[in-house]
Structures are given as C-alpha cells and as structure tokens.
C-alpha positions as CSV (number, residue, x, y, z in Angstrom):
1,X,13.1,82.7,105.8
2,X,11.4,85.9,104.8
3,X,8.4,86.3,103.0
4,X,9.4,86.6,99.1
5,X,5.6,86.4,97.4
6,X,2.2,86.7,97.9
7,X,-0.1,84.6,95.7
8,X,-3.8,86.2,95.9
9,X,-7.0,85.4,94.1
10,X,-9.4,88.2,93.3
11,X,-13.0,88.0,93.4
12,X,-14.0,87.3,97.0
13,X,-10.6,87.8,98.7
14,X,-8.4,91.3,96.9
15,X,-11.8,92.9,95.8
16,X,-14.9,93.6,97.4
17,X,-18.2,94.4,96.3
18,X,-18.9,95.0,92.9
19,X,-15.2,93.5,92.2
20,X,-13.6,96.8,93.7
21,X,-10.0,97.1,95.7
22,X,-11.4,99.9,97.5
23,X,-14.7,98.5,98.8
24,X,-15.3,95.5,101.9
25,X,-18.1,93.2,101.6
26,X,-20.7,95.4,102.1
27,X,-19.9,97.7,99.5
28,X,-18.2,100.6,102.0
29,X,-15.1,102.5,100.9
30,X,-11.7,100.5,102.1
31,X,-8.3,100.8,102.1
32,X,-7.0,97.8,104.1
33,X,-6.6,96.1,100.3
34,X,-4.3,99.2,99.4
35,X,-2.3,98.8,103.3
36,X,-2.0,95.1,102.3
37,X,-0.4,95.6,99.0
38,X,1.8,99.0,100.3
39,X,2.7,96.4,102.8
40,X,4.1,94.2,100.3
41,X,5.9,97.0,98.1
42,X,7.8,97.8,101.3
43,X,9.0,94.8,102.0
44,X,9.8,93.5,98.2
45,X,7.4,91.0,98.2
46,X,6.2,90.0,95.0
47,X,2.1,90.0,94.6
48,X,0.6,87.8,92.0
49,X,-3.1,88.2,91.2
50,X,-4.4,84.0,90.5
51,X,-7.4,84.2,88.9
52,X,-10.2,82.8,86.5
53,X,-10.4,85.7,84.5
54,X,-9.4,86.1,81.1
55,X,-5.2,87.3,80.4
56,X,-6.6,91.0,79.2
57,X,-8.8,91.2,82.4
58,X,-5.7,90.2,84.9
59,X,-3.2,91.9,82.6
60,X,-4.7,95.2,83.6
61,X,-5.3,94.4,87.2
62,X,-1.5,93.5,87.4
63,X,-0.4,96.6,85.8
64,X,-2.8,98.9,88.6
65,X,-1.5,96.9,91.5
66,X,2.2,97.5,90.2
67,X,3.1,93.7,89.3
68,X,4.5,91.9,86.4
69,X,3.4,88.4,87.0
70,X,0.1,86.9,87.4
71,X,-1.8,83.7,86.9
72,X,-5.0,83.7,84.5
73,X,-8.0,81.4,83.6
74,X,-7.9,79.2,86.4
75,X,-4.0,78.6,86.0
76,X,-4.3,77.6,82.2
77,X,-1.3,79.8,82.1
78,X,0.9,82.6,83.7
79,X,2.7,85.9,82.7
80,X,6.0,86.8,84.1
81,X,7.5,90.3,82.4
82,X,5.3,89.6,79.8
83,X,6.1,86.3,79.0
84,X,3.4,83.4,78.6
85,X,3.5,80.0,80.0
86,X,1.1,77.8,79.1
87,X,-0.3,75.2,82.0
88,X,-2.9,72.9,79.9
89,X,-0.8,69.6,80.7
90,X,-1.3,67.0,78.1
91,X,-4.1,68.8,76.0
92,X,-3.1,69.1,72.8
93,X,-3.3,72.4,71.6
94,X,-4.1,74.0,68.1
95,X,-2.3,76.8,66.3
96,X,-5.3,77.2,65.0
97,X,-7.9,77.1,67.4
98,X,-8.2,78.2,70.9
99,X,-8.6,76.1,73.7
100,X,-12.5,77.4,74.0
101,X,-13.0,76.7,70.4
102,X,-11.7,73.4,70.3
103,X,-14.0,72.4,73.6
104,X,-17.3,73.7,72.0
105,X,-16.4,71.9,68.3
106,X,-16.9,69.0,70.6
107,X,-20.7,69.9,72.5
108,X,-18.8,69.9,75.7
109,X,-20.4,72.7,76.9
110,X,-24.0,72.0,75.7
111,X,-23.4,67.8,77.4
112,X,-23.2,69.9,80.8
113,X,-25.5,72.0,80.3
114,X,-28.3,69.2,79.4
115,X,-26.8,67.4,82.6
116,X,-28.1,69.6,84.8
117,X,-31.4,71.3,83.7
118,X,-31.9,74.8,85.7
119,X,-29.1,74.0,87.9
120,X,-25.8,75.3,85.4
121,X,-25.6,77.7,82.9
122,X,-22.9,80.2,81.0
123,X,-21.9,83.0,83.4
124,X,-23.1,85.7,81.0
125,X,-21.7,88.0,80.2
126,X,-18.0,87.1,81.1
127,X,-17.7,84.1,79.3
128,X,-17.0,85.1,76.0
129,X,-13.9,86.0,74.6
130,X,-12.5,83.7,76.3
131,X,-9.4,81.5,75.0
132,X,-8.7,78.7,77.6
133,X,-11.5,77.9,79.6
134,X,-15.6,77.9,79.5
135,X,-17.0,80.1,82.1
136,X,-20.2,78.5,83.8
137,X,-22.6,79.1,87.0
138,X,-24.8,77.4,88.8
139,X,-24.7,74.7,91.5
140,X,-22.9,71.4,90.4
141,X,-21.4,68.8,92.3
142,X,-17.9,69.0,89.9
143,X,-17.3,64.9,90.9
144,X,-20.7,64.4,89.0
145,X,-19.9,66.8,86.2
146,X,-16.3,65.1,85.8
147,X,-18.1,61.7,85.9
148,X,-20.1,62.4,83.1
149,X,-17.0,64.2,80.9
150,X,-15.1,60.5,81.4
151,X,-18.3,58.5,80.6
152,X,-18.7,60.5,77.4
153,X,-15.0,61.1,76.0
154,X,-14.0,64.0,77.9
155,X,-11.4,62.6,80.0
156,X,-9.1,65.0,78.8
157,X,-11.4,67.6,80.2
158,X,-11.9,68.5,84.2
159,X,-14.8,71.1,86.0
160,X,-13.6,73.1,88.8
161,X,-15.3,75.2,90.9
162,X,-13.4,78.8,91.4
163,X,-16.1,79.9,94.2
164,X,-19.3,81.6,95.6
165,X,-20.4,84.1,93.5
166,X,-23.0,87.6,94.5
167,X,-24.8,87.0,91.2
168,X,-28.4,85.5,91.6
169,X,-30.1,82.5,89.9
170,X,-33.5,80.9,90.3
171,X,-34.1,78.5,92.6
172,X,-30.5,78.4,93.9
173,X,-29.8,79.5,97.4
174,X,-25.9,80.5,96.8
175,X,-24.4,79.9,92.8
176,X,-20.7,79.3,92.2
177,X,-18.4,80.3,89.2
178,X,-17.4,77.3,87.1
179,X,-14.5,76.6,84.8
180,X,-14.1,74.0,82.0
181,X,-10.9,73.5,81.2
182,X,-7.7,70.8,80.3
183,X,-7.7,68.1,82.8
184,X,-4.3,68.9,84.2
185,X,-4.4,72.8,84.4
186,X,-4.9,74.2,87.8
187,X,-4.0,77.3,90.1
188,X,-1.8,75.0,92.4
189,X,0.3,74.0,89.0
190,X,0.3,78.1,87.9
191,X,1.2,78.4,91.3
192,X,4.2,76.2,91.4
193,X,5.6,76.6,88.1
194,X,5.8,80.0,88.9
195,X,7.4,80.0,92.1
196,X,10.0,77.6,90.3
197,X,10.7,80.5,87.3
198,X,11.4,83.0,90.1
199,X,13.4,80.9,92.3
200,X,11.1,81.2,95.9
201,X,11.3,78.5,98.3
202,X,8.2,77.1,99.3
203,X,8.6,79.1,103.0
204,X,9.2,82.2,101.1
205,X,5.4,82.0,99.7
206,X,1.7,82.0,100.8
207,X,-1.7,83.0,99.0
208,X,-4.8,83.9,99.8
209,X,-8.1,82.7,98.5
210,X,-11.9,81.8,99.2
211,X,-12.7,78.7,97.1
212,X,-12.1,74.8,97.3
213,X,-9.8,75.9,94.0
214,X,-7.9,78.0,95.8
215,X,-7.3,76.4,98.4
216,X,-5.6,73.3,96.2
217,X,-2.8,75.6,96.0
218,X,-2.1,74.9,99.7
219,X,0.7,72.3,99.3
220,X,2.3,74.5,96.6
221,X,3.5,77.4,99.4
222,X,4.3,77.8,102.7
223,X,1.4,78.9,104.3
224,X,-2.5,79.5,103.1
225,X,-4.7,81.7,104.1
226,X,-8.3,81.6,103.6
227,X,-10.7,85.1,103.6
228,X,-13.7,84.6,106.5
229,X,-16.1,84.8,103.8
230,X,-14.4,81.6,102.0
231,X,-16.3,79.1,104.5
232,X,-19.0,81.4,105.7
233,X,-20.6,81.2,101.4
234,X,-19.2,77.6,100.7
235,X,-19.4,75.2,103.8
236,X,-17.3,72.9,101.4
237,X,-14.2,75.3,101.7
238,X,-14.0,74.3,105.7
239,X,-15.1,70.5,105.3
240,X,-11.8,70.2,102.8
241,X,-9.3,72.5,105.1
242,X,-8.7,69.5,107.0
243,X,-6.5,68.2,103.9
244,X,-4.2,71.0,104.1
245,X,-2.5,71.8,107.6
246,X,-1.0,74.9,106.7
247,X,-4.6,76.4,105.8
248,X,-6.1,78.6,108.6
249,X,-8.9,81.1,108.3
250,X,-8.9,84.8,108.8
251,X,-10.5,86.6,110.9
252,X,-11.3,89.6,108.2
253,X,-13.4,89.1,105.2
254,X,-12.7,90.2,102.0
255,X,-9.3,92.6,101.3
256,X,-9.1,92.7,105.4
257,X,-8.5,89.1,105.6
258,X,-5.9,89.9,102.6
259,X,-4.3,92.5,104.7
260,X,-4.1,90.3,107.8
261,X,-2.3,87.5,105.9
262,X,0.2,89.6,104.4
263,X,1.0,91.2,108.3
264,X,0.5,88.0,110.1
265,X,3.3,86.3,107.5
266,X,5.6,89.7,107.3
267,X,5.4,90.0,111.2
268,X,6.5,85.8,111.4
C-alpha cells in the first residue's frame, strides 16, 4: 500500500532551533522541512502536526503547513476540519472547569512539585493558558512521579515525558518537557483514533518523533521514525526502541531526519 499520512511531532523533529521550520539544529537557514512537507502535498499524503502544545498554538501551525487535522496537548484531543475529539479516557470532565483547573483545585501540581525539590518545575512561560494538561520541566523519573499520584489519590492522573528540551536549568545536565494529564490520554490513542476517523490502514501511516512519548505511537502505524537527535539528547529513547520493531533512527537530525522519512516511506 501507499503512503496515506504522515504523523509528525514538532519541537525537536519538524522545527529547529528556536522552534523554526526553516532552521536545522544549529540554528542555520533550511528547507529540507519545506522539501519534506512539498513532498507530501505531491503525493496526497496527509501531514498531522502531534504535539504538546496548546489547540490555538497547533491550530496555527496546521493552517501554515496547509493541514486540517492535528493532534494537541499530548493527545488530550484532535482536530479534523475543525472538529474536536476529546482523548481524556475515563476522566470525568466538567462543563465547567477545564481539565487544568480541575487538576490544580486538587494541589496536583504543587504534590509534584514538593516531590522533587530543584529537580521539576512549571515550564514558564508556556504553561499557562492551558486547558488539558500542566506543562512542567525538569528531570523526573515519570515511574516515580506516577508512583507518588497513585499513593496520594491521583490515579486518575499519569506524567509523561514529551522530550529533551534547549531550555537551561540549574544543576541539570539536559531538562525535559513534562505533561500532566488524564491517565488514559496519549499521542498513540490521538494517533489511532484519528487514523480510524479517516479510514488509513495501519501500512498507509508512519510518524516521526524524538521522545519516549512519541515513540509510544509506534504500534499505532506502520512504520516510526525517530530524528538522530531523539537518542543522541535522551539515551532512554534508544534503550526503549527495542519495544518497537518498526522504530529505526534517521540518519538526519531535526526537519532532515523529517525529510528522510517521508522519502524513505514514499520511495518504499
């Protein structure tokens, strides 16, 4: 079969420095982003952006790239033609109240934060305004943050870890982006469901990402592709490929490693 859709996240695998699609890694002027996505408009591949960012952020990246679909705040929910799905699984949800706002009426956020002195804090300034997950960095072990949400009553709550991040803290060699959000939402469900709504086989798909949360949407398409800077930033992201066997690495980092997946799956 031919390739259908291209799942992508963006920080760290579409955009380069300074969260551009025209820059690499080191912050030079590229197009091989752009080549990747004309790739994909010339073949009538669908691209959809998967990412932690908030639905007005990835709105507008959809609508510069050309797309109607994409996957927001960690997978809490998707957009297809402007329709919203929600993903938050079993959490009950308030009319009244976002998702955010129901977490911090319970200290959820300051429990974490207490957990792990100097080590995890909000990812100012991008996590407000936010509706269905807390936005967090630092340098957790997520096992030991979800152990301590179940010991206190938070079961119904789960920390991932969306990835490596270039912003600097004290006393931490590399910090990573953290969400807080409903136990069962993830990219690899956002992924799914949405693959389901538009009818793709699983060999019709892959997606491209640099994170141990990305790469959970393996089993969800046909083939996964992980950016060279993934594993290079996060030796975790190579220790849990052996999991998935349709995972490989590129050999590009950045929107390179986006353009080689797109050719390497459009030339299969």
């Amino acid at each position: 079969m031919s390739l259908r859709c291209v799942y992508t996240d963006l920080d760290g695998t579409l955009l380069g420095a300074g969260a551009s699609l025209f820059t690499d890694e080191e912050g030079n002027f590229s197009m091989m982003q752009a080549r990747g996505l004309e790739a994909c408009s010339r073949a009538g591949v669908e691209v959809v952006i998967m990412s932690g960012r908030r639905q007005v952020q990835v709105h507008e990246d959809a609508r510069i790239i050309g797309q109607t679909s994409f996957i927001f705040e960690a997978g809490a929910a998707f957009s297809i033609d402007r329709e919203i799905t929600m993903m938050t699984g079993d959490f009950e949800l308030d009319p009244e109240r976002t998702v955010v706002e129901q977490i911090s009426e319970r200290g959820v956020p300051e429990l974490l934060i207490e957990s792990f002195p100097d080590r995890f804090e909000f990812h100012e300034p991008w996590h407000v305004n936010r509706e269905m997950s807390h936005l967090f960095r630092g340098e957790v072990d997520p096992a030991e943050a979800n152990r301590i949400l179940e010991e206190n009553g938070h079961g119904d709550l789960r920390l991932l870890d969306n990835g490596a991040i270039h912003r600097r803290m004290a006393g931490i060699e590399q910090a990573h982006c953290y969400h807080l959000v409903p136990k069962g939402v993830s990219k690899a469900n956002a992924v799914a469901a949405h693959a389901r709504a538009r009818g793709y086989a699983l060999e019709e798909t892959i997606a491209v990402g640099d994170s141990v949360e990305d790469l959970e949407v393996a089993p969800a398409v046909g083939r996964f592709f992980v950016v060279a800077n993934g594993p290079e930033k996060d030796p975790g992201v190579r220790g849990a490929m052996s999991r998935f066997p349709n995972a490989t690495v590129t050999e590009a980092r950045n929107g390179a490693g986006f353009y080689e997946a797109v050719v390497t799956s459009l030339m299969a």
